[in-house]
C-alpha positions as CSV (number, residue, x, y, z in Angstrom):
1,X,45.7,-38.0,-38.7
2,X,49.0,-37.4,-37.3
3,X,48.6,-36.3,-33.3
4,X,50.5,-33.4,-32.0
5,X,53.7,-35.1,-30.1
6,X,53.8,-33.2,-26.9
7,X,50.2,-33.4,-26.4
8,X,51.0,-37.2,-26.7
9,X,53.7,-37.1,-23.9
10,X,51.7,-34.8,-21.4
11,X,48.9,-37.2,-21.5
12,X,50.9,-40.5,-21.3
13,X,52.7,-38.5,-18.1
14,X,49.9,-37.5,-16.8
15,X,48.7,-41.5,-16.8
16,X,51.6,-43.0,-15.7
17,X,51.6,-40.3,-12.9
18,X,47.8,-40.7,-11.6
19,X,48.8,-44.5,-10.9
20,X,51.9,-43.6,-9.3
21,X,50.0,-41.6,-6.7
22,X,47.6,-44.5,-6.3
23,X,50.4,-46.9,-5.7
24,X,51.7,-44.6,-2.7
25,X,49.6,-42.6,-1.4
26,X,48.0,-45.8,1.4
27,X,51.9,-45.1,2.9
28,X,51.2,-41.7,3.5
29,X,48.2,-43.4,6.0
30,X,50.9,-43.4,8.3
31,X,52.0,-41.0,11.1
32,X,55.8,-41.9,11.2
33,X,56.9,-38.6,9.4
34,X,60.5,-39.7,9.4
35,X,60.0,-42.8,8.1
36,X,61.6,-43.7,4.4
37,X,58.1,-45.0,3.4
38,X,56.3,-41.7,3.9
39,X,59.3,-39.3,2.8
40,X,59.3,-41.6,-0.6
41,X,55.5,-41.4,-0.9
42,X,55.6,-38.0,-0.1
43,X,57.8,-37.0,-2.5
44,X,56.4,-38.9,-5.2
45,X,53.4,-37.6,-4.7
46,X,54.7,-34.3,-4.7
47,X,56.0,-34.5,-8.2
48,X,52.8,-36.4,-9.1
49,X,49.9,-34.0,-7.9
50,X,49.8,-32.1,-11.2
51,X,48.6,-35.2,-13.1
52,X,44.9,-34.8,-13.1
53,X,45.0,-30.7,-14.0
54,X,47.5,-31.8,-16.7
55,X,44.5,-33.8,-18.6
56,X,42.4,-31.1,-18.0
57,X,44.6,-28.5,-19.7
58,X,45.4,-30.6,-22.3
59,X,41.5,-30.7,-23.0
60,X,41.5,-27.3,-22.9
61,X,44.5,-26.9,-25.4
62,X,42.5,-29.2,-28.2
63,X,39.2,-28.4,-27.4
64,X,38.9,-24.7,-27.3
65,X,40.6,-23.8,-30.6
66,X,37.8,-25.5,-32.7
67,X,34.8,-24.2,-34.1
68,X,31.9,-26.3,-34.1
69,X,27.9,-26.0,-33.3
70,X,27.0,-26.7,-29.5
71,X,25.1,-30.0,-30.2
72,X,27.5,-31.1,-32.3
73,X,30.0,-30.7,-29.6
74,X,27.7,-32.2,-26.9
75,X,26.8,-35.5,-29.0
76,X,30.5,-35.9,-29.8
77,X,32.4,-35.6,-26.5
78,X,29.6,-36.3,-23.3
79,X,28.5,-39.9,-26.1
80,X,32.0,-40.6,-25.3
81,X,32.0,-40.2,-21.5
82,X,28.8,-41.1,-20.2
83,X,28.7,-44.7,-21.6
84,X,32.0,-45.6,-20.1
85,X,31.0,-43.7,-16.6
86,X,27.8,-45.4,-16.5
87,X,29.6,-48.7,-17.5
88,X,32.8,-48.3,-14.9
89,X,30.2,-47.0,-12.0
90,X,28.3,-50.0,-12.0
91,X,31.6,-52.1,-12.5
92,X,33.3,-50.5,-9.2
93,X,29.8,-50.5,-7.2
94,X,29.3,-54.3,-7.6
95,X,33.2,-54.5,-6.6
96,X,32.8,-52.8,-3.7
97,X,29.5,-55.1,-2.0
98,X,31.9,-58.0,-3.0
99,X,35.0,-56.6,-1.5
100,X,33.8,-54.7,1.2
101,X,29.9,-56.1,2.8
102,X,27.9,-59.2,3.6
103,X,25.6,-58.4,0.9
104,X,23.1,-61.1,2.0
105,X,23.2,-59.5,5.5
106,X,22.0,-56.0,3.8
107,X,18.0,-54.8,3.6
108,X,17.3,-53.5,0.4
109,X,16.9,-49.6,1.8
110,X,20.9,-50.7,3.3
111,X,21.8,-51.1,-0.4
112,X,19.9,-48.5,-1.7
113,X,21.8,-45.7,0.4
114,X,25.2,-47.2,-0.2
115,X,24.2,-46.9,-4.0
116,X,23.0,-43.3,-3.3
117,X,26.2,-42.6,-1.2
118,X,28.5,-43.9,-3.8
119,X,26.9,-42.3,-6.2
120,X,27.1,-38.7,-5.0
121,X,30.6,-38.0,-6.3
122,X,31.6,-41.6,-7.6
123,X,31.5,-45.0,-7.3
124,X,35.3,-44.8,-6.3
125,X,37.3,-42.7,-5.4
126,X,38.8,-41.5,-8.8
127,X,35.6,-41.3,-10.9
128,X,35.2,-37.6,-9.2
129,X,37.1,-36.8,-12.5
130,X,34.2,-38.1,-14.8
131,X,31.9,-36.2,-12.6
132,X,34.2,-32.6,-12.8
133,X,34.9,-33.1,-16.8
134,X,31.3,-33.4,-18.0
135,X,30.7,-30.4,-15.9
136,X,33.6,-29.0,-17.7
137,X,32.7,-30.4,-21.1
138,X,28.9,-28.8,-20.7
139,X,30.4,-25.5,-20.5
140,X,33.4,-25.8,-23.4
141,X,31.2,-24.4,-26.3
142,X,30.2,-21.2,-24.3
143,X,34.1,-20.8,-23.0
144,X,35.3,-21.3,-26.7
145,X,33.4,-18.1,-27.9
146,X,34.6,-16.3,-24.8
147,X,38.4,-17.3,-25.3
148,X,38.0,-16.8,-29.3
149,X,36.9,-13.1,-28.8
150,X,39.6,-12.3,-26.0
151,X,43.1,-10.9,-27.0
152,X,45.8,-12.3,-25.5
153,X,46.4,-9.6,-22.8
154,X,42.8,-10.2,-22.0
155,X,43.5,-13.9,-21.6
156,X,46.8,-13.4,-19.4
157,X,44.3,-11.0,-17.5
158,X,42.1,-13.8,-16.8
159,X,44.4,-16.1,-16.2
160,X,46.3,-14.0,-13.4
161,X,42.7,-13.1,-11.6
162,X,42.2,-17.5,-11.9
163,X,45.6,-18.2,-10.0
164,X,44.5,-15.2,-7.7
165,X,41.1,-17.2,-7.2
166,X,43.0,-20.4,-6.0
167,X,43.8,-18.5,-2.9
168,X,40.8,-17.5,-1.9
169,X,39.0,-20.6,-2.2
170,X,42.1,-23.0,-0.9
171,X,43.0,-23.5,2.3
172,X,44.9,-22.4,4.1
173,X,45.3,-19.1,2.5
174,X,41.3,-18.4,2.1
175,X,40.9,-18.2,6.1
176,X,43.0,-15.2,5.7
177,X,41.2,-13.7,2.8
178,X,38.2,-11.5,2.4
179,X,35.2,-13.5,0.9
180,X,35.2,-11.8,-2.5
181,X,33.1,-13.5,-4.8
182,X,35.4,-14.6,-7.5
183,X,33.2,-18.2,-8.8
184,X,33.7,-17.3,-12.2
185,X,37.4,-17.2,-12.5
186,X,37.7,-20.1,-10.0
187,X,38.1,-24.0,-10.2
188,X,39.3,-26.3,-13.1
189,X,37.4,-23.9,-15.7
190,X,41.2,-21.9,-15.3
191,X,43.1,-25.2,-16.5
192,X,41.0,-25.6,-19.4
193,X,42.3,-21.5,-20.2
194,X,45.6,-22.1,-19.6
195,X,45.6,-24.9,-21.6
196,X,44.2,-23.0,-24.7
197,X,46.7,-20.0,-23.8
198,X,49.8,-22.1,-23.9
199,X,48.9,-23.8,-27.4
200,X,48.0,-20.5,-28.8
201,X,51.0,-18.5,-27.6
202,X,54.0,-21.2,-26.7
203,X,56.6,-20.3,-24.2
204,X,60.0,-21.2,-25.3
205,X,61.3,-21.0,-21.6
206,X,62.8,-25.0,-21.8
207,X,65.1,-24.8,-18.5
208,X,63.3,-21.8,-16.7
209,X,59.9,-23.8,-16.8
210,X,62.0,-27.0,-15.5
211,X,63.5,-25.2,-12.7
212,X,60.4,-23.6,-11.6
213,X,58.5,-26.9,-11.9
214,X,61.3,-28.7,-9.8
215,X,61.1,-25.3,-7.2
216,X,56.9,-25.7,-7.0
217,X,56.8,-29.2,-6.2
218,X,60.1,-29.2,-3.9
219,X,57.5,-26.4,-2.2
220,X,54.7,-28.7,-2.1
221,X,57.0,-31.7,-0.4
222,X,58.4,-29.8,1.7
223,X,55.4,-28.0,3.0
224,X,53.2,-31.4,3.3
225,X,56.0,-32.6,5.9
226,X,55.5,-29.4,7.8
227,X,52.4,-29.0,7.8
228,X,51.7,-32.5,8.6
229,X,54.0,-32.8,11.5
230,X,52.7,-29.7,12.8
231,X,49.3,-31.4,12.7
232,X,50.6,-34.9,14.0
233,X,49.0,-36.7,11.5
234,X,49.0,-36.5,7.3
235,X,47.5,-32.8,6.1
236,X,47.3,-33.0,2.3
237,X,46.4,-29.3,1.5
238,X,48.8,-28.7,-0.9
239,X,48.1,-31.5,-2.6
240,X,44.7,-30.4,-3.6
241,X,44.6,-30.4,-7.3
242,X,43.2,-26.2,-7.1
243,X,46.4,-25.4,-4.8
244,X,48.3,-22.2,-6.2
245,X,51.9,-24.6,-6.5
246,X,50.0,-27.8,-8.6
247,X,48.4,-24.9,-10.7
248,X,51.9,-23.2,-11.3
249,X,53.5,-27.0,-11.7
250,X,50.9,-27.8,-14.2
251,X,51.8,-24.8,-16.7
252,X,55.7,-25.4,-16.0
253,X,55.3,-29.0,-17.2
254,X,53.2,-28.3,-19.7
255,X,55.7,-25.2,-21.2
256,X,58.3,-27.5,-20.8
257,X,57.6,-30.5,-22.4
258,X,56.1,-28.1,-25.5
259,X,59.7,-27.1,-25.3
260,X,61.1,-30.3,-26.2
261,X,62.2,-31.5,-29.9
262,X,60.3,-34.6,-30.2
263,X,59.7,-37.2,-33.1
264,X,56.6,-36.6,-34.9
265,X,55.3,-39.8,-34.5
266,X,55.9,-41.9,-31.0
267,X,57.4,-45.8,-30.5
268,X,54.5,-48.1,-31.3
269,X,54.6,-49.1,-27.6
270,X,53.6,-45.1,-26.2
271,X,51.1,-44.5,-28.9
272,X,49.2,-47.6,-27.7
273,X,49.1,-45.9,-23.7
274,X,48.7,-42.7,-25.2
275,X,45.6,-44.4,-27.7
276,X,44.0,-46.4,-24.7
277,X,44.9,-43.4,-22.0
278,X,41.1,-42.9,-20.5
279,X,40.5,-46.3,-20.5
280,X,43.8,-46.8,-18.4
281,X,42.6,-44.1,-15.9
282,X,38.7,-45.6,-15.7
283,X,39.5,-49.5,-15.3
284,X,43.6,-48.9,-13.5
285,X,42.7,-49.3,-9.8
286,X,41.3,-53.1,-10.6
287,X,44.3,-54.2,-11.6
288,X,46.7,-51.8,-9.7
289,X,44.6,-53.6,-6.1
290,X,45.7,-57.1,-7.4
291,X,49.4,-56.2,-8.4
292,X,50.2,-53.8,-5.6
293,X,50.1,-56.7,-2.5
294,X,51.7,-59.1,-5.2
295,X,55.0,-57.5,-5.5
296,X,57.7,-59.1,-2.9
297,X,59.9,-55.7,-2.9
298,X,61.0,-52.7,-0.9
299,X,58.7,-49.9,-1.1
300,X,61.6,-48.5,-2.9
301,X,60.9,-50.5,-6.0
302,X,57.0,-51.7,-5.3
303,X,55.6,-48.7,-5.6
304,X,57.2,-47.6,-9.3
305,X,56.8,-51.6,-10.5
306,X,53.2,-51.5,-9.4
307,X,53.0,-48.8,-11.2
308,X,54.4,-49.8,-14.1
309,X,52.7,-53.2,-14.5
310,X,49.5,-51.6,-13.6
311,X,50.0,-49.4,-16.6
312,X,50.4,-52.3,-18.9
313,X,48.0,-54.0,-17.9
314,X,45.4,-51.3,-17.6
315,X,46.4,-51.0,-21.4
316,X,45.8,-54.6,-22.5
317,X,42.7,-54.8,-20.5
318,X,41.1,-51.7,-22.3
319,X,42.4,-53.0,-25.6
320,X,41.1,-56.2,-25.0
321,X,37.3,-54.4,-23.7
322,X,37.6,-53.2,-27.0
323,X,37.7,-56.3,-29.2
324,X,34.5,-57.4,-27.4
325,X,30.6,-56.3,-28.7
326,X,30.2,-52.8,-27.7
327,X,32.8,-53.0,-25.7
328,X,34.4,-50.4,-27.5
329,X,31.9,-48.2,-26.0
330,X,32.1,-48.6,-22.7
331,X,35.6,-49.2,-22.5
332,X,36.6,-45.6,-22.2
């Protein structure tokens, strides 16, 4: 079956950009605000923040036009997720006792609450996707009847009263807000929407959707160095994935890119990230923590090389899981 292109190129963006941030944000650790390092990493990241809602509105954009029974739905996507979470937590909790405690120095309740700890929202840092999207996936065949028996006024509707949400629950906007209760528009559920919006009725708004991506996220960069030397030390606010400007960046990339004439079928060498994508994302900070110190160059060039090589090698290492008994399972 012949995938849809631009789907293709938003999720190998998406991946390539989720291991850029990784490969600078520890230089944003810093305090020297005028430094090159954290103006680069800053800006990077800037431009990068959208990544994570980008996957989830692509889900939303092939998951919510199909028509299928609930547990049909359940045994086909969360089968899929939970063996390579269960698989990758355990993976990244023995890495951390080796990396980071004296293991033989810990009792046995010590090692029980650091599992318990780890646990709570992942066993690093960016498994706190796998824990949102099977949250997400639960609720896709009861959003599907919703968004298949809305018009599309009713789903622009929703869609404005979801950005409107963002406020209220993000800071620092909601500490001027009155604490209307306004759960069910709020969170990633909106992404998911947007997502099935912009398949359904495309934009053709090529260069307007590129200039207001490039405004949103010259917002975000800006802002971050404000608000953080304001602060005297780094204040990511507007990098939270729910921020009003990611949001808006998110639909501008995706409009855009669903803009652009593209082959039907991609080089050999993209359809392998694009085919091996969620494996890249579960297993990328292993090797990303071995290439990143490896690299003798300015921060200039280390942090896209890491992030380059980590890609490739995220890729091969997931193909390679693969190839291996039930490996194919697990391997994400």
């Amino acid at each position: 079956m012949v995938r849809t292109s631009y789907i293709s190129v938003l999720r190998i963006v998406a991946i390539f950009l989720v291991i850029l941030i990784h490969s600078s944000s520890g230089y944003l650790n810093s305090n020297q605000f005028d430094s090159f390092d954290w103006n680069y990493a800053n800006w990077l990241n800037s431009f990068a923040r959208f990544s994570v809602p980008l996957f989830v509105t692509i889900s939303g954009a092939l998951l919510l036009r199909k028509e299928e029974p609930t547990t049909t739905f359940y045994k086909k996507r969360l089968f899929k997720i939970i063996p390579p979470f269960l698989f990758w937590t355990l993976i990244y909790l023995a890495g951390y006792f080796v990396r980071y405690t004296d293991l033989s120095s810990l009792s046995f309740p010590q090692v029980i609450n650091i599992v318990l700890i780890k646990l709570k929202s992942g066993s690093n840092a960016h498994l706190w996707y796998l824990y949102m999207i099977i949250g997400l996936y639960l609720a896709v065949p009861y959003i599907r009847k919703i968004v298949a028996n809305c018009t599309k006024k009713e789903l622009q509707i929703f869609l404005c009263l979801w950005f409107v949400s963002l406020f209220f629950t993000s800071r620092p906007y909601n500490a001027y807000l009155p604490n209307f209760d306004l759960k069910f528009f709020s969170g990633y559920m909106g992404y998911l929407v947007l997502g099935y919006y912009l398949q359904k009725y495309p934009m053709h708004r090529k260069w307007l959707s590129l200039g207001l991506f490039m405004l949103f996220n010259t917002m975000t960069g800006m802002g971050t160095y404000y608000l953080s030397v304001s602060k005297g030390e780094f204040d990511p606010t507007l990098y939270n994935y729910l921020a009003p400007g990611i949001a808006l960046s998110t639909g501008f990339v995706f409009i855009f890119v669903q803009c652009i004439k593209l082959p039907e079928q991609l080089h050999p060498f993209w359809k392998f990230i694009d085919n091996h994508s969620f494996g890249i994302y579960l297993c990328h900070i292993l090797p990303l923590t071995v290439i990143h110190p490896l690299l003798p160059f300015s921060t200039l060039w280390k942090i896209p090389l890491a992030a380059v090589f980590t890609l490739i090698a995220s890729a091969l290492l997931t193909y390679f899981l693969r190839k291996i008994p039930l490996g194919k399972y697990v391997s994400g």
